[in-house]
N, CA, C and O atoms as CSV, one atom per row, in Angstrom:
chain,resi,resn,atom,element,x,y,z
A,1,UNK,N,N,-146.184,-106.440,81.827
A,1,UNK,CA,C,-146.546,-105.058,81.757
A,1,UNK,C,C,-146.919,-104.764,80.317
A,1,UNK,O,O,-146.260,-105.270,79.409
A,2,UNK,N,N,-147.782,-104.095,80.109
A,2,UNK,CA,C,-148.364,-103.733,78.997
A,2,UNK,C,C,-149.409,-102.056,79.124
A,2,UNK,O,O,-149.782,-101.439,80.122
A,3,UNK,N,N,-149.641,-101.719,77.337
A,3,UNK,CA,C,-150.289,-100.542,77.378
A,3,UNK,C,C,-151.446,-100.833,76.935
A,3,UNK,O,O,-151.712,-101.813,76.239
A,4,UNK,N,N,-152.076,-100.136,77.251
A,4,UNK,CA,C,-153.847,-100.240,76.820
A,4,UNK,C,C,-154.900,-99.063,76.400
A,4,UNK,O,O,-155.179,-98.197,77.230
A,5,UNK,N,N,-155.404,-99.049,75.266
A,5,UNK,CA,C,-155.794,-98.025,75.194
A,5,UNK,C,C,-157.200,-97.820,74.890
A,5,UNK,O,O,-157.597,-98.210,73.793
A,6,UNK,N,N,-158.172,-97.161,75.851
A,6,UNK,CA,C,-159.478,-97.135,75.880
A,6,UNK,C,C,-159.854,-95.571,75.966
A,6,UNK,O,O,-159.357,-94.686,76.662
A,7,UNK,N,N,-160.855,-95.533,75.065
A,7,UNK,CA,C,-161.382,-93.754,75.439
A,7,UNK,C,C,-160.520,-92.666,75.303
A,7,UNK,O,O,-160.514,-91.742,76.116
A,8,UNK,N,N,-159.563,-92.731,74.022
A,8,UNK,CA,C,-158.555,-91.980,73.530
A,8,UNK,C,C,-157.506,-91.887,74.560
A,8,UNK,O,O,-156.583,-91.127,74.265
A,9,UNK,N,N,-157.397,-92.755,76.224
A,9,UNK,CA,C,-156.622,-92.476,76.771
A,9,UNK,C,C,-155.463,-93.572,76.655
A,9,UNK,O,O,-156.003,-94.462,75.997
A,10,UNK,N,N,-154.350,-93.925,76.900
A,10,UNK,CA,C,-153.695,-94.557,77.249
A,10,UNK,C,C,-153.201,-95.209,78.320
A,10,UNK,O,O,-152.720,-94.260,78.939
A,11,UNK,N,N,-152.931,-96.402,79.132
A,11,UNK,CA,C,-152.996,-96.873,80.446
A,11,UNK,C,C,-152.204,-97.780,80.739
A,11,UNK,O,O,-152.544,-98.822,80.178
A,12,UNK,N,N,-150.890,-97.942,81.634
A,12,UNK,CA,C,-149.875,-99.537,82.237
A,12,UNK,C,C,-150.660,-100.336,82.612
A,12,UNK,O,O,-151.585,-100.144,83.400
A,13,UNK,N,N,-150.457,-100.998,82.250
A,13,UNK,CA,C,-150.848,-102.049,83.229
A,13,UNK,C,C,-149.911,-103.327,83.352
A,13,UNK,O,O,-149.201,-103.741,82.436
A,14,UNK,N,N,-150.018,-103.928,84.702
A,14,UNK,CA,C,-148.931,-105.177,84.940
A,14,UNK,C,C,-150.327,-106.646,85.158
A,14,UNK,O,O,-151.530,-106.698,85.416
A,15,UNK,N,N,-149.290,-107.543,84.881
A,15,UNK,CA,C,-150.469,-108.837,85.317
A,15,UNK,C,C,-149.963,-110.058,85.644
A,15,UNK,O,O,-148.812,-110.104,85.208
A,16,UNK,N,N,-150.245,-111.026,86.173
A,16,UNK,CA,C,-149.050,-112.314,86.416
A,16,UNK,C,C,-149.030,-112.997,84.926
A,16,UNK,O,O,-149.653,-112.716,83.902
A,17,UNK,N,N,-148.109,-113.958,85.206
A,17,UNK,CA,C,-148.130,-114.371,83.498
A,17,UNK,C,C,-149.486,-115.336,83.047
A,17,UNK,O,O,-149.862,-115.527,81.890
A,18,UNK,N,N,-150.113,-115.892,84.315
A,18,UNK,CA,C,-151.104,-117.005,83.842
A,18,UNK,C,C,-152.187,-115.677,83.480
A,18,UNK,O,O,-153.059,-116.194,82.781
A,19,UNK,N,N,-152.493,-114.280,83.641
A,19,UNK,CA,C,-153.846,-113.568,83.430
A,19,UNK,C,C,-154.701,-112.843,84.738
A,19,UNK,O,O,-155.520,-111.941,84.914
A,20,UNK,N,N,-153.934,-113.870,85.533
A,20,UNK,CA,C,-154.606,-113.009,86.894
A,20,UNK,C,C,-153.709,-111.622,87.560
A,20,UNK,O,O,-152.695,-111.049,87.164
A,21,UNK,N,N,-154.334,-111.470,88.389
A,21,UNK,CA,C,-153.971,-110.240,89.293
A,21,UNK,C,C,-153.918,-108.950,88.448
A,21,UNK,O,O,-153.076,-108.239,88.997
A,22,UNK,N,N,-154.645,-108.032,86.891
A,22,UNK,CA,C,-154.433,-107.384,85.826
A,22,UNK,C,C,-154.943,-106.128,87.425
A,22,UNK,O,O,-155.798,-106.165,88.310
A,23,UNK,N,N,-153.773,-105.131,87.007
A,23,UNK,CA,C,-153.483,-103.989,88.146
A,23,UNK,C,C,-153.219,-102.694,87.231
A,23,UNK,O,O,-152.024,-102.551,86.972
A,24,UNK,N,N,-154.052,-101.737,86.694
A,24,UNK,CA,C,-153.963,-100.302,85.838
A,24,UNK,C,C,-152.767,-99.604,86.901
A,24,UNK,O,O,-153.314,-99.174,87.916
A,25,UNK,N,N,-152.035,-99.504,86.896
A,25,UNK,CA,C,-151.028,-98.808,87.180
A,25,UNK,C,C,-151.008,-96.934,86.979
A,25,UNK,O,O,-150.987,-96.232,87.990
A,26,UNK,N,N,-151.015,-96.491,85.985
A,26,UNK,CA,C,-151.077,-95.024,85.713
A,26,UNK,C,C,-151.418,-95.093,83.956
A,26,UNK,O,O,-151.209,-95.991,83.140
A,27,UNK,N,N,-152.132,-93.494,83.785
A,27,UNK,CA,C,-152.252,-93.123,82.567
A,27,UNK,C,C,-150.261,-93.280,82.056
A,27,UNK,O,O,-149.274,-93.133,82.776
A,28,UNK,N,N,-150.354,-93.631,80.534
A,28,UNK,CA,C,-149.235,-93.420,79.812
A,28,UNK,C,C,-148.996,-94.189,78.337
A,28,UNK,O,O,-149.906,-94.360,77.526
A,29,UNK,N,N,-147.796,-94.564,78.164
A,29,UNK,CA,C,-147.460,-95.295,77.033
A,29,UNK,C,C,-146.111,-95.853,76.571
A,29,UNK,O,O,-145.295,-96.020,77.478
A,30,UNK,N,N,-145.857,-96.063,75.758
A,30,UNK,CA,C,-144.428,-96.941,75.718
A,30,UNK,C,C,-143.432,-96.714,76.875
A,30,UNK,O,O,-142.565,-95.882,77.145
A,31,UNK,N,N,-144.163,-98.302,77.676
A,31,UNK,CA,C,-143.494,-98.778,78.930
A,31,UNK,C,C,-142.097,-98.994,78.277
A,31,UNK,O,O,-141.701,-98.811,77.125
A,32,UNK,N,N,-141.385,-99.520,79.590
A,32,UNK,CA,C,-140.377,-100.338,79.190
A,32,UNK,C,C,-139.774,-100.879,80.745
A,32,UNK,O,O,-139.644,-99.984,81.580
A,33,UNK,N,N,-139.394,-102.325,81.178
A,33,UNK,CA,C,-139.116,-102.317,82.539
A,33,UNK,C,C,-137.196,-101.979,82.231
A,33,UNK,O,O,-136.483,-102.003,81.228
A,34,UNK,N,N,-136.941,-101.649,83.874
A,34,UNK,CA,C,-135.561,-101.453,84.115
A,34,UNK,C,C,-134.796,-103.366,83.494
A,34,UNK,O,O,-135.322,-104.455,83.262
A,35,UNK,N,N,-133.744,-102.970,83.469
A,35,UNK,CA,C,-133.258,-104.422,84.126
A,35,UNK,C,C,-133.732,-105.594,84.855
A,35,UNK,O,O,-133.739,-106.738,84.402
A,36,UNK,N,N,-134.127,-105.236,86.013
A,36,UNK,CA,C,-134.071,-105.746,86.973
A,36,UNK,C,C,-135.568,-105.894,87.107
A,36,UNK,O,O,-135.832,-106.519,88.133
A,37,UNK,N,N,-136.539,-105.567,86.487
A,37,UNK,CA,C,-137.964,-105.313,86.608
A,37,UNK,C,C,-138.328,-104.681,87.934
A,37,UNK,O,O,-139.408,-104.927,88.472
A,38,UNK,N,N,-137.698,-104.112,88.304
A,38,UNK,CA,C,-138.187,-103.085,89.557
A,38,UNK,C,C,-138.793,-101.222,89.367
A,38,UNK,O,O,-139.540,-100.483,90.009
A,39,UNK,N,N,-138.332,-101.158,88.677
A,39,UNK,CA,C,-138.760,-99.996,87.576
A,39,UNK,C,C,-139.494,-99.709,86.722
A,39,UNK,O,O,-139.300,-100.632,85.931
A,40,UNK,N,N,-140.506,-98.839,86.114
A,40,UNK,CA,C,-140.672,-99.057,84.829
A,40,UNK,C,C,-140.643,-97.211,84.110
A,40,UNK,O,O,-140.994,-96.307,84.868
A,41,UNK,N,N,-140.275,-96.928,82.889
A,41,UNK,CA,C,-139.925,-95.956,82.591
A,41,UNK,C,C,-141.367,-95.867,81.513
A,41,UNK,O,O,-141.941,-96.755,80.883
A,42,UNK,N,N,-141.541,-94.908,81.590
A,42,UNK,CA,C,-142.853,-94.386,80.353
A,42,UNK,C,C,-143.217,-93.067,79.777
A,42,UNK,O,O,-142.706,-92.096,80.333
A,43,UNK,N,N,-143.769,-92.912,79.069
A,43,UNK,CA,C,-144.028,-91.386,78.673
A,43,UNK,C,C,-146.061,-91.014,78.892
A,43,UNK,O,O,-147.040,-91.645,78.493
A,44,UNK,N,N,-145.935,-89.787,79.657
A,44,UNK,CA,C,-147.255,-89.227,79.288
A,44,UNK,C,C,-147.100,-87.950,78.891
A,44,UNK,O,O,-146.394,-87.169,79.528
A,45,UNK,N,N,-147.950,-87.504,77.450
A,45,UNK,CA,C,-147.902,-86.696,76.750
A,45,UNK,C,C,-146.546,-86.823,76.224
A,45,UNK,O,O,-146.120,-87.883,75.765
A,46,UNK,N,N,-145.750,-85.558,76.302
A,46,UNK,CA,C,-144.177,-85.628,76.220
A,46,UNK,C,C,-143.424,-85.304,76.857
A,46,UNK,O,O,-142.637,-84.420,76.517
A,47,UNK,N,N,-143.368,-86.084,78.384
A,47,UNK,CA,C,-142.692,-86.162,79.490
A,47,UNK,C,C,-142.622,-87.298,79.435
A,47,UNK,O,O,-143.572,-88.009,79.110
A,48,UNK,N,N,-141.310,-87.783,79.789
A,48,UNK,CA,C,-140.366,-88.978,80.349
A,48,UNK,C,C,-140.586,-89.411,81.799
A,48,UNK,O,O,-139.898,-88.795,82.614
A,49,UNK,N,N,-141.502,-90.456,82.342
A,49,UNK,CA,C,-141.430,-90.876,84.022
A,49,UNK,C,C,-141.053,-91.907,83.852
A,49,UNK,O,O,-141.064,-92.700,82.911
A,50,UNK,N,N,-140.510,-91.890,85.335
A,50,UNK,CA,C,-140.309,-93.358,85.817
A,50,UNK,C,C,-140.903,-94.105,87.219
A,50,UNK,O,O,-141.161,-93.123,87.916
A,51,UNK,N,N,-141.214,-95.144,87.911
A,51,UNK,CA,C,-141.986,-95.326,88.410
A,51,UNK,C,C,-141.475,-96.721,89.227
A,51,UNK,O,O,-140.487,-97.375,88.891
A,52,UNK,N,N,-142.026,-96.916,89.939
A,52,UNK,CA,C,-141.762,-98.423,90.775
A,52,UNK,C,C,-142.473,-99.556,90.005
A,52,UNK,O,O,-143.490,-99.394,89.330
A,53,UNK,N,N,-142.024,-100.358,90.130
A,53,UNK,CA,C,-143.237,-101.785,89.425
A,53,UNK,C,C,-144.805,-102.061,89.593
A,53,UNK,O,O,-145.623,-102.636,88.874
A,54,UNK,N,N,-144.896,-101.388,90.889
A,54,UNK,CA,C,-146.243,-101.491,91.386
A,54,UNK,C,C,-147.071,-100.252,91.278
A,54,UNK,O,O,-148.115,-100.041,91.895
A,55,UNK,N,N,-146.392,-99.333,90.290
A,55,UNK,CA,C,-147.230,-97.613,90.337
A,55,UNK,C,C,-146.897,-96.576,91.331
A,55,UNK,O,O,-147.512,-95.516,91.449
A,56,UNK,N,N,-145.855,-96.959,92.060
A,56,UNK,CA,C,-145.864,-96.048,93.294
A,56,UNK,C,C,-145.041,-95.349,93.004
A,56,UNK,O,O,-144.508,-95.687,91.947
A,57,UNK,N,N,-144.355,-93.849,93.767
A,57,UNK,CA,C,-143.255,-93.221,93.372
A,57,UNK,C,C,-143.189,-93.042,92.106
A,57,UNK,O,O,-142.290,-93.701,91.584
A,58,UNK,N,N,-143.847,-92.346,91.346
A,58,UNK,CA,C,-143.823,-91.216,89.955
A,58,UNK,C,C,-142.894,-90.407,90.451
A,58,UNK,O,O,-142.729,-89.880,91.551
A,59,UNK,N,N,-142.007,-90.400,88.903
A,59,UNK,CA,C,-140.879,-88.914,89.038
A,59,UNK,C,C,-140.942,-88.765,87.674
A,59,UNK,O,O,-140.924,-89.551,86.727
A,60,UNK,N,N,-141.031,-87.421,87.809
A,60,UNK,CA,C,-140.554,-87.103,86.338
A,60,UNK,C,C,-139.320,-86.868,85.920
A,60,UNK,O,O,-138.651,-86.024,86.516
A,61,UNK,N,N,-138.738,-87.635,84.716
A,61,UNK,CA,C,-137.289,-87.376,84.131
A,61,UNK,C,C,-136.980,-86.464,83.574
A,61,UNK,O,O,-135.945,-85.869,83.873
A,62,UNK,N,N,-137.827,-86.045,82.532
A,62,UNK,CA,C,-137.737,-84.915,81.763
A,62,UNK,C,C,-138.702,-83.555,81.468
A,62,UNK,O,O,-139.864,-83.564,81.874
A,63,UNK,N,N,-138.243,-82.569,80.854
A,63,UNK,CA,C,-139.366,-81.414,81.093
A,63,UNK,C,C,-139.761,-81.488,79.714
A,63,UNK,O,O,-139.006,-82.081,78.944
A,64,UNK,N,N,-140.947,-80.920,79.228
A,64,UNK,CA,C,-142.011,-81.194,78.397
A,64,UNK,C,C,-141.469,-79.976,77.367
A,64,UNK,O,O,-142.002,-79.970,76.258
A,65,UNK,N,N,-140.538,-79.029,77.617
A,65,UNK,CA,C,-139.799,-78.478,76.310
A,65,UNK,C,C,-139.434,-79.297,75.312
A,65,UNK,O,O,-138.970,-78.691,74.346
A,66,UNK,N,N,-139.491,-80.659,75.193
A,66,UNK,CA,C,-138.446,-81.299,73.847
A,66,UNK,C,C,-139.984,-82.218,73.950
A,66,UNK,O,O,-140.581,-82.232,75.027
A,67,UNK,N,N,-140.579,-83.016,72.658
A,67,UNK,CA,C,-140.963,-84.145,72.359
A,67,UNK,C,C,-140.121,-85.542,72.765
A,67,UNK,O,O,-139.390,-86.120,71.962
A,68,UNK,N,N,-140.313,-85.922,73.943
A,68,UNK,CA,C,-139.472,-87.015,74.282
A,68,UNK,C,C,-140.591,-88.073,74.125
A,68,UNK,O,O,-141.788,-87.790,74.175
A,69,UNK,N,N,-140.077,-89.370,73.925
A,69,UNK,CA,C,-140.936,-90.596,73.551
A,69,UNK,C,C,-139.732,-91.542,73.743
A,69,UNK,O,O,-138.518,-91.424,73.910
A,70,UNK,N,N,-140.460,-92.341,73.660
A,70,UNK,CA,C,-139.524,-94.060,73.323
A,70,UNK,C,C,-138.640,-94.511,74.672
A,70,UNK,O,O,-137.724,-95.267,74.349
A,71,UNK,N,N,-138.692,-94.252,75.985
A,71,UNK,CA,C,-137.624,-94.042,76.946
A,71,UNK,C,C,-137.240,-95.390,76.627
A,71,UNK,O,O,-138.228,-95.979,76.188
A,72,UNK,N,N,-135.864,-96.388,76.673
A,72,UNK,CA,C,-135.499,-97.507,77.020
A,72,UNK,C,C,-134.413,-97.548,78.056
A,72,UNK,O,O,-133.604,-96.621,78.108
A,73,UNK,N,N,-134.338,-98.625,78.933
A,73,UNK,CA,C,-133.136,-99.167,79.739
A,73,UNK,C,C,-131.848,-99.413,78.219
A,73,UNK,O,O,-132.096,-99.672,77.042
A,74,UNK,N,N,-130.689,-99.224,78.825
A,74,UNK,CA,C,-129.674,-99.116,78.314
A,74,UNK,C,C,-128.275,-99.650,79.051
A,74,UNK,O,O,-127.523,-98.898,79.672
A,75,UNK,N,N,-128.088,-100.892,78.897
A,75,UNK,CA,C,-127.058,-101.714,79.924
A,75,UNK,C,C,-125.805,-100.698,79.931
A,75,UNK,O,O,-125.336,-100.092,78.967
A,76,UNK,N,N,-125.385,-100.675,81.296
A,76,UNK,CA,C,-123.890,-100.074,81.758
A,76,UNK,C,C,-122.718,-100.650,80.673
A,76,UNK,O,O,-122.818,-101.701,80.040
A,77,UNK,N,N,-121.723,-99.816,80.625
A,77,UNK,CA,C,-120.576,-100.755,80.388
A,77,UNK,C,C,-119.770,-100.589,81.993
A,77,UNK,O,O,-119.588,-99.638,82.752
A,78,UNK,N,N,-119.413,-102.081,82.023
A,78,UNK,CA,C,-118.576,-102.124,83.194
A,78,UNK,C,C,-117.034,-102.062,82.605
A,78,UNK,O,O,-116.448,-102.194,81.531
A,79,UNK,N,N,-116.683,-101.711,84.324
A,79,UNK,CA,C,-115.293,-100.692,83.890
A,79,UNK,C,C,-114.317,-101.965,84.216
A,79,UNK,O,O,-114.451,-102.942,84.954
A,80,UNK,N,N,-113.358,-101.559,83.411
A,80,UNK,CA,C,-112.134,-102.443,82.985
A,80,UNK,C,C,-111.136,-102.513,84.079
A,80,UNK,O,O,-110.102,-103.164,83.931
């Protein structure tokens, strides 16, 4: 997964590792996958989404009152 940026816009995109199958996913920018790579979290403009691996199911996390950027996965602590 990677960002790309053409025509002042910004864009996901996923691809296999040899180069094939390159799939634009949604406008955005600093991806980041879940754990598990089933997820991927990103920002457009300054809203926080998150998304399925394959582009499907957009939600938005956060509301566009605060400058949010940078989303990352953040491992649990497991309980004792």
């Amino acid at each position: 997964m990677f960002q790309r940026d053409s025509a002042n816009e910004g864009y996901i995109y996923t691809m296999n590792d040899d180069g094939t199958n390159l799939t634009r996913l949604v406008a955005g920018a600093q991806p980041a996958w879940s754990p598990d790579h089933s997820q991927i979290v990103f920002v457009d403009k300054i809203t926080v989404f998150i998304m399925n691996a394959d582009g499907t199911r957009v939600r938005q996390l956060t509301d566009s009152r605060w400058e949010d950027s940078m989303p990352i996965y953040v491992p649990q602590a497991r309980a004792r």
